[in-house]
Legacy VTK file of the C-alpha trace (Angstrom):
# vtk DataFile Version 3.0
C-alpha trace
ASCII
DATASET POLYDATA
POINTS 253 float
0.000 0.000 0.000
1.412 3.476 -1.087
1.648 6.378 1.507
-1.892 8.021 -0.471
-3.436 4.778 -0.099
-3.072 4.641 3.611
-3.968 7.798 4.283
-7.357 7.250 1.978
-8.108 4.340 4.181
-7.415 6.135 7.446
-10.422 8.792 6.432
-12.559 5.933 5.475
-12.611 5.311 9.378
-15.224 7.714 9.132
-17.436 6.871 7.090
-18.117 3.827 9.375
-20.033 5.781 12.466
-22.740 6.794 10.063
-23.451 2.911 9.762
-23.224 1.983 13.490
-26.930 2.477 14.305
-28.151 -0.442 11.967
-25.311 -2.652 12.506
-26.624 -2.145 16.573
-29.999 -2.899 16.121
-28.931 -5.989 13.985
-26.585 -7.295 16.634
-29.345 -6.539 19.573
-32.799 -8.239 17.869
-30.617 -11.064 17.278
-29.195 -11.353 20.679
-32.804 -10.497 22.599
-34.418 -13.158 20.019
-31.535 -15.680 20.773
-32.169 -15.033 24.588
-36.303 -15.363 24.316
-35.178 -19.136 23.132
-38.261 -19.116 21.209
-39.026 -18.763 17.020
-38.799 -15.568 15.933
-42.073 -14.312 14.481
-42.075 -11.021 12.335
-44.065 -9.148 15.515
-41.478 -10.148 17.838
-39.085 -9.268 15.634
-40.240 -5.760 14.924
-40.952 -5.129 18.568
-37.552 -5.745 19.074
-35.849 -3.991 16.841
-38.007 -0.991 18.094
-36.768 -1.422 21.485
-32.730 -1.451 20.665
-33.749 1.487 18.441
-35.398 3.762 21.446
-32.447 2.604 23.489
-29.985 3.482 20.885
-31.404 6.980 20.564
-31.694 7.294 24.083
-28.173 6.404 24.476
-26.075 7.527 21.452
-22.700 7.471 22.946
-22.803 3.531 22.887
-22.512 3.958 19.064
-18.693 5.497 19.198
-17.824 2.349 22.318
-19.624 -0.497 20.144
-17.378 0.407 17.147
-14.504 0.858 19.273
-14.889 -1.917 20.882
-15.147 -3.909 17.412
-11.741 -1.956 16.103
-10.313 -3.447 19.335
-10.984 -6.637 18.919
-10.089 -6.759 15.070
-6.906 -5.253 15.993
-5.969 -8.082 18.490
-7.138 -10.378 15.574
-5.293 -8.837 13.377
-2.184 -8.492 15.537
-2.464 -12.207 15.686
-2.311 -12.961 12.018
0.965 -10.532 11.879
2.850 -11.113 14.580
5.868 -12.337 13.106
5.821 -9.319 10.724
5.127 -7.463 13.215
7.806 -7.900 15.946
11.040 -9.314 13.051
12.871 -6.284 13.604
14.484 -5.236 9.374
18.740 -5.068 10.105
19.316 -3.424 13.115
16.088 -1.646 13.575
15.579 -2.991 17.157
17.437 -2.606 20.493
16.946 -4.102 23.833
16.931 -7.828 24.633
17.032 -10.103 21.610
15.057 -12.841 23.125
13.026 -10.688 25.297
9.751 -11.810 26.831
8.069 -9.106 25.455
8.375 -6.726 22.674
7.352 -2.748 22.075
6.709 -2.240 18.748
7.091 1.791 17.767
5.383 2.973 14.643
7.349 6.209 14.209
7.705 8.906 11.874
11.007 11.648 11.940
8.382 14.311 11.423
6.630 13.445 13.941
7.125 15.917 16.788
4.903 13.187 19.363
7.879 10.232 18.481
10.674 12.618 19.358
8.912 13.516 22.993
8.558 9.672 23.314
12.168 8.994 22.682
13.579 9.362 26.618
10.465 7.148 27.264
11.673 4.197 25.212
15.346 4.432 26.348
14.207 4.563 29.763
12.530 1.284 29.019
15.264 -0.238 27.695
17.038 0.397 30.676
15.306 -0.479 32.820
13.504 -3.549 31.768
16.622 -6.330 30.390
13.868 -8.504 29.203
12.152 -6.100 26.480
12.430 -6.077 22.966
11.922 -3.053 21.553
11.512 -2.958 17.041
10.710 0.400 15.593
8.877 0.488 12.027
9.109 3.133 10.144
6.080 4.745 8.738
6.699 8.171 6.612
3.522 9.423 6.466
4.102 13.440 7.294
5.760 14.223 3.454
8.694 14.184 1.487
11.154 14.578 4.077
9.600 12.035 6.245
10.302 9.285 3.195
13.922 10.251 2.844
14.609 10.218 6.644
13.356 7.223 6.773
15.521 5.091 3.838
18.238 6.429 5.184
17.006 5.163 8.890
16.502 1.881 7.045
19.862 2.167 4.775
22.011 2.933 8.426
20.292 -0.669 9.689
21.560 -2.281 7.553
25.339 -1.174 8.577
24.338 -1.861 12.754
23.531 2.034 12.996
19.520 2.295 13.310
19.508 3.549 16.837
22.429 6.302 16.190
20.919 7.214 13.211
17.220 7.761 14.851
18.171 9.360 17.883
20.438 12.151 15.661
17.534 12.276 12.777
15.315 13.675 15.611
17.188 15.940 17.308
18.359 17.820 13.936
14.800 18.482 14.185
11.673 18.544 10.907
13.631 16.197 8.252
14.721 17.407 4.903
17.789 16.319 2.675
19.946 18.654 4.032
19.580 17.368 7.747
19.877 13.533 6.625
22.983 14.062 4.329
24.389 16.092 7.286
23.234 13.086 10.456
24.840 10.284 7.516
28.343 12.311 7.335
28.174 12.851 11.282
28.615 8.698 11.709
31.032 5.906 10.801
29.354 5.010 7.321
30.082 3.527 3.991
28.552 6.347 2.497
28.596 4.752 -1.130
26.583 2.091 0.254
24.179 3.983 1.801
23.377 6.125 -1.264
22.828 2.602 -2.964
20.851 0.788 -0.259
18.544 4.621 -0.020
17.750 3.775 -4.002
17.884 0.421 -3.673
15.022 -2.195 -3.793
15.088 -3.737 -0.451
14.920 -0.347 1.766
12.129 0.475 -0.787
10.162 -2.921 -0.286
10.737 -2.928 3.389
8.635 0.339 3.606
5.804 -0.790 1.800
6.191 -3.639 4.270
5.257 -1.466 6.880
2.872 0.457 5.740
0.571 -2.641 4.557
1.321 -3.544 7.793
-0.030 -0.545 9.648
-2.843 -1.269 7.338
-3.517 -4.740 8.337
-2.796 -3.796 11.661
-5.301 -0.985 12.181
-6.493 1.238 9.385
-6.133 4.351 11.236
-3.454 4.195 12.465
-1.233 7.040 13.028
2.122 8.160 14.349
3.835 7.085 17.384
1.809 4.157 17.720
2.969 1.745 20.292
2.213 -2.809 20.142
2.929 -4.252 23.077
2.157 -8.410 22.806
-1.418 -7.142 21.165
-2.075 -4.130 23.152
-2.009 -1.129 20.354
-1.402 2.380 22.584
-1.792 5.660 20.238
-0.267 8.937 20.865
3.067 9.829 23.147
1.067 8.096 25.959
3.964 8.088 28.089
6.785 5.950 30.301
4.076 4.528 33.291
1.218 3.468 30.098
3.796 1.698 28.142
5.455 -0.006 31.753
1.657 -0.816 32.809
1.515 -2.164 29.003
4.546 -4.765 29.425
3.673 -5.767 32.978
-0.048 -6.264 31.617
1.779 -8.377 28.385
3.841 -10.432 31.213
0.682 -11.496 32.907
-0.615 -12.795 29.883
2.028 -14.855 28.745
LINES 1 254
253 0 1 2 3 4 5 6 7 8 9 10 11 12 13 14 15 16 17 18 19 20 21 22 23 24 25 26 27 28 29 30 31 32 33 34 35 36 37 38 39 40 41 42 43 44 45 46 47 48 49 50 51 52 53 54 55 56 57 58 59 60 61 62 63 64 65 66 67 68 69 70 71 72 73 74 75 76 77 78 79 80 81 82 83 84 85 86 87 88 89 90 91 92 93 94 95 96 97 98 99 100 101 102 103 104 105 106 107 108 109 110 111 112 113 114 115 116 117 118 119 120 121 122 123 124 125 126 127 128 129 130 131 132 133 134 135 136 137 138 139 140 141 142 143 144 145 146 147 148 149 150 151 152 153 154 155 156 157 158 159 160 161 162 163 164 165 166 167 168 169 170 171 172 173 174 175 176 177 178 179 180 181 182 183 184 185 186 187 188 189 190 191 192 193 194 195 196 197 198 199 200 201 202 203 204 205 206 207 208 209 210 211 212 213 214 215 216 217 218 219 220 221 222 223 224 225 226 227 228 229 230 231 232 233 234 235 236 237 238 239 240 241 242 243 244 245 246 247 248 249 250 251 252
């Protein structure tokens, strides 16, 4: 999925509320009838339906919860299906505890002012906490400068640089060229190499890896978004949400 595509399917979100009323009074007749344990006759039925509808309008904010609720569980479901996608960190793009018992996964754009404030957050983390796995995926979805930052966060993985890479990208601040060719020069890097691996077809392919990913993963989503063993946390939520996360993941497992 191209960058347009994803952002098309992020306003479709939408486009779903205006639906949630019917789909309501579907899922309720069917659940009273089921509970009456008793053939449905049309009557029945209609009376029904009439009283999920008077509840419905007399309690609208269900509407927003019931389709939240829904997103939620689709995105465990869907976390399911991709979990190996999900947490196999591309190169280097991962730091923490190889093995770890659970693992943060960072949705993160360089444009995105929201990563950069999460950034002492997730080294904090990692230092504290020798059994997490952390695997950042990069989705540039804020514009040109976003995409280039990003190859060339890809392009240093794949010399062991990621992290030094990412932590310099955002603190030279809003991406362009300029401040990528000038964080590239700043480290120990076959230069040549990155210039090929930034044009090349695997940095390419691995970014339209992760954005069908986000995709699959939750059609909205948006930058920093945290995965922690299932549990999706938008936003720069903070150090204690993403510790109550991991301890919640642990007492799963």
């Amino acid at each position: 999925m191209m960058i347009r595509d994803f952002m098309i399917r992020h306003r479709r979100i939408a486009a779903t509320v205006g639906a949630g009323s019917a789909i309501l009074i579907g899922i309720g007749a069917a659940m009273l009838a089921q509970r009456m344990r008793a053939p449905e006759r049309p009557a029945d039925k209609a009376r029904i339906e009439m009283v999920v509808r008077d509840y419905i309008l007399a309690h609208p904010e269900i509407i927003p919860q019931a389709i939240d609720k829904l997103r939620e569980r689709q995105s465990k479901d869907a976390y399911a299906a991709n979990k190996a996608a999900l947490e196999t960190p591309y190169e280097s793009a991962w730091a923490g505890d190889r093995n770890g018992d659970v693992t943060l996964v960072m949705f993160t754009d360089y444009a995105c002012g929201y990563c950069r404030s999460s950034l002492p957050d997730i080294d904090r983390l990692i230092a504290d906490d020798p059994k997490l796995k952390v695997v950042w995926r990069e989705i540039p979805i804020l514009g040109p400068g976003s995409e280039i930052a990003a190859k060339a966060g890809l392009a240093a993985a794949r010399q062991g640089a990621f992290r030094t890479f990412h932590e310099r990208m955002f603190a030279a601040g809003r991406p362009d060229g300029a401040k990528v060719s000038m964080v590239l020069r700043s480290m120990k890097l076959d230069l040549a190499k990155v210039q090929r691996d930034i044009e090349g077809p695997e940095v390419t392919a691995e970014l339209h890896r992760n954005m069908e990913l986000a995709g699959r993963i939750d059609d909205a989503l948006a930058t920093p978004t945290f995965v922690v063993n299932g549990q999706m946390l938008k936003g720069a939520v903070g150090y204690d949400a993403l510790k109550q996360a991991i301890a919640d993941a642990r007492k799963r497992v």
